[in-house]
C-alpha positions in Angstrom: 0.0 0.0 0.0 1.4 3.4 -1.4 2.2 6.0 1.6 -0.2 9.0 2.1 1.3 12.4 1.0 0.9 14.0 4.6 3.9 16.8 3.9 5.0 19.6 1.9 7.8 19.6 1.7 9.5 18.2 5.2 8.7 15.1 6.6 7.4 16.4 9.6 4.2 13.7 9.4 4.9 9.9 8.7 2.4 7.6 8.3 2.6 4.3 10.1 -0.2 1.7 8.7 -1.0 -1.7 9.9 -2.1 -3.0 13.4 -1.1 -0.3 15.9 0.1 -3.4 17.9 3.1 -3.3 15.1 3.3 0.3 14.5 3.5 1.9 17.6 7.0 0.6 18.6 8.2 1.4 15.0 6.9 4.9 15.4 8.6 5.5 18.9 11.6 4.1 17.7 12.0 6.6 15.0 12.1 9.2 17.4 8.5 10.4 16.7 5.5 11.0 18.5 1.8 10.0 17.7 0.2 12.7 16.5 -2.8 13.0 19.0 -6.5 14.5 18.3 -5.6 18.5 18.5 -2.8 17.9 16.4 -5.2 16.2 13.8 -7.5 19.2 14.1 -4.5 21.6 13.6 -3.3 19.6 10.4 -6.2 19.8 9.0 -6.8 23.4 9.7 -3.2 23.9 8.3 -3.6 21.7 4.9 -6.5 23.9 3.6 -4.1 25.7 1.3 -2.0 22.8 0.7 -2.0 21.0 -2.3 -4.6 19.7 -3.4 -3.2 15.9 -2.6 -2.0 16.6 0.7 -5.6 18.0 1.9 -6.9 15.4 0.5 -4.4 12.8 2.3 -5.6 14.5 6.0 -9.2 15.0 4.9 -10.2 12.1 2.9 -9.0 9.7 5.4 -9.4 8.4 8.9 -6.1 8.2 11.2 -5.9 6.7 14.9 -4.4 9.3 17.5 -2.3 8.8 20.6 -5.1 9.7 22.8 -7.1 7.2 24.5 -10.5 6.2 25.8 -10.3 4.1 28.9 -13.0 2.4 30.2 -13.6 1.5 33.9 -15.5 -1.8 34.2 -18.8 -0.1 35.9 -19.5 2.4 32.6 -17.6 5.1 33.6 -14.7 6.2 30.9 -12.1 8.8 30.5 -10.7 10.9 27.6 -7.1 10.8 28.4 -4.7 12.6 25.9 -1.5 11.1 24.9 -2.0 8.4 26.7 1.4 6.8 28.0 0.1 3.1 28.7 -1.3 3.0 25.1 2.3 4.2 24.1 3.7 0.9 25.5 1.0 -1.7 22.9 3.3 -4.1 20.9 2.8 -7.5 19.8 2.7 -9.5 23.2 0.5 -6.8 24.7 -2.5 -8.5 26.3 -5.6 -7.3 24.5 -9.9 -8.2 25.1 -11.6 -8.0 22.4 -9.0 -6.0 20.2 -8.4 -3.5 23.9 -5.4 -3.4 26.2 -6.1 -4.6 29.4 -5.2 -2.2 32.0 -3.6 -3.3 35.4 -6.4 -2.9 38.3 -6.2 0.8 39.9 -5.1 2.2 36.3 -8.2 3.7 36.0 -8.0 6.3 38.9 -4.4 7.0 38.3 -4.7 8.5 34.7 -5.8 12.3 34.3 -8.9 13.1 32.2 -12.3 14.4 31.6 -14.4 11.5 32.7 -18.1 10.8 31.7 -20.4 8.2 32.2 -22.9 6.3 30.1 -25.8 8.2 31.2 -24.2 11.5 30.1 -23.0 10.8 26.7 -26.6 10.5 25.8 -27.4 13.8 26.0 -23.9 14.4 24.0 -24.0 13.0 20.6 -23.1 8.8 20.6 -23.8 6.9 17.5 -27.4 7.8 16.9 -27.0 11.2 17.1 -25.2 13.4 15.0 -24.5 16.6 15.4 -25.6 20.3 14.2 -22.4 23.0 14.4 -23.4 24.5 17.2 -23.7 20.9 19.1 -20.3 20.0 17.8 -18.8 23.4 19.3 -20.5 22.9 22.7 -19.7 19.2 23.1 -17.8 18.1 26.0 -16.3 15.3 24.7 -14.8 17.1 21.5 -13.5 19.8 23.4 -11.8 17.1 26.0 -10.1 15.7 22.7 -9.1 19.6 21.6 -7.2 19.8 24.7 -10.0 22.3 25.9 -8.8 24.5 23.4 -12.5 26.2 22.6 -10.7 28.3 19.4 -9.5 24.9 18.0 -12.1 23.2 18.4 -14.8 26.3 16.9 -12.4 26.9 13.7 -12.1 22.8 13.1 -15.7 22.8 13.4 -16.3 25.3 11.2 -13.6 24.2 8.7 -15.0 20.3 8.3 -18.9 21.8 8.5 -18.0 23.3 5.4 -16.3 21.0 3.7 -18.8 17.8 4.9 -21.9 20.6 3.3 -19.8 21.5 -0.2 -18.8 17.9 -0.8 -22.1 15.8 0.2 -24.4 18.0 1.5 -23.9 17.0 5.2 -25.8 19.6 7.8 -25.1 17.3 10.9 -21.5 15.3 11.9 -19.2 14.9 14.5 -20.6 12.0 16.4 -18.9 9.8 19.1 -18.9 6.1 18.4 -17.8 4.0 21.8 -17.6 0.7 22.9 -18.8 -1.5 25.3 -17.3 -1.8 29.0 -15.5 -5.5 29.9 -15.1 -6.8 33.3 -11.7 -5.5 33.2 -10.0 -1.6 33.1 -9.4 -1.3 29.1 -7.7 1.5 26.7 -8.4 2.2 23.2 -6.9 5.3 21.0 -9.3 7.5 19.5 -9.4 7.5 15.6 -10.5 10.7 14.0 -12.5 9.5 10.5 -12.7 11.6 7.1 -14.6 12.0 4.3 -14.1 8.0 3.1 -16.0 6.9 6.1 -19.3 8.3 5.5 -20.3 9.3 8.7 -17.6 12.8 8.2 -15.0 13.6 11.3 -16.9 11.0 13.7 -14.7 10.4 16.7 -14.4 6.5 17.4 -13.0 4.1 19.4 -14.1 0.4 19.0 -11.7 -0.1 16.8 -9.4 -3.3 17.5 -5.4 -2.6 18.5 -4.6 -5.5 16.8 -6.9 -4.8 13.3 -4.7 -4.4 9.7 -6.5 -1.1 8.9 -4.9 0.6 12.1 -3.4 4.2 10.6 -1.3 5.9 13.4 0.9 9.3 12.1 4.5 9.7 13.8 5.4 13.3 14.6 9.0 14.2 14.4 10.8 15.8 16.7 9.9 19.4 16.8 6.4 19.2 14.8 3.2 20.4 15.4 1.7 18.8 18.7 0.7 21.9 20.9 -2.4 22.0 22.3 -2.1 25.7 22.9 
């Protein structure tokens, strides 16, 4: 499979495709960082006068982030960004149902905007997508824009239009989550684009140990402020 055009001209963005069981050592091991959901939102923002095949490589397709869900075993989940025990997955990592399995007490150690079950309905899960305004006032979005409210307005804004212009979308931006286990459990949180249908939907059932896992390695000195 032919590598996304992410730059112009420096490799600042590198593409690491294939299970993120494989791909995350490979990334660390280059030196990089994974590019985590603000810096998605940022990238984006930045590729609107790029070429037209670089904004279409960050728009067109969906990329996994180096932030993380993680679930507690009675419903209750955090947004966590950059998650450092999801920076750790490799091949031998212990996984249910395509998750890591957390060590007991995990949970309440990790920093992050929690939520539970009961109020994500009123926030946009997979039945509801969302208008513009929804999308700029939803707490889980702005958890993954690092609480940055100017991020999160101008990506809003940015993918509203694009989503209307290209296929005539008025609502997007949904959350897509998965069920709980018996046991603490992490997933990253994968951004989608305009391939997927449902247009910048934020998800995270996907499995850690899947083919289609795309993570992006930031080098050294790239764009992963939060600011």
């Amino acid at each position: 499979m032919a590598s996304l055009k992410l730059n112009e001209p420096a490799e600042r963005f590198k593409e690491f495709y294939g299970k993120n069981i494989d791909q995350m050592p490979k990334l660390l091991g280059e030196g990089r960082t994974p590019l985590n959901v603000a810096g998605l939102m940022r990238r984006r923002l930045e590729v609107l006068i790029a070429s037209e095949e670089v904004k279409d490589a960050w728009w067109t397709n969906y990329f996994d982030t180096g932030d993380a869900v993680i679930y507690h075993p009675d419903g209750r989940f955090k947004v966590v960004l950059d998650a450092e025990p999801m920076r750790g997955i490799n091949p031998e990592s212990e996984l249910s149902s395509g998750a890591l399995v957390l060590p007991e007490g995990m949970y309440d150690k990790l920093n992050g905007e929690e939520f539970t079950r009961k109020e994500i309905r009123r926030y946009g899960i997979a039945e509801k997508l969302l208008t513009k305004e929804e999308a700029k006032f939803n707490p889980i979005w702005k958890a993954l824009a690092g609480g940055n409210q100017a991020l999160l307005d101008a990506y809003v804004d940015a993918a509203f239009t694009k989503a209307k212009e290209g296929y005539g979308y008025d609502k997007l931006m949904s959350i897509w989550l998965s069920q709980t286990q018996e046991v603490t459990t992490g997933r990253l949180w994968c951004v989608s684009g305009l391939d997927c249908g449902f247009f910048s939907v934020a998800v995270v059932y996907d499995e850690l140990c899947g083919s289609g896992g795309r993570l992006v390695g930031v080098r050294a000195g790239g764009a992963l402020a939060r600011e």
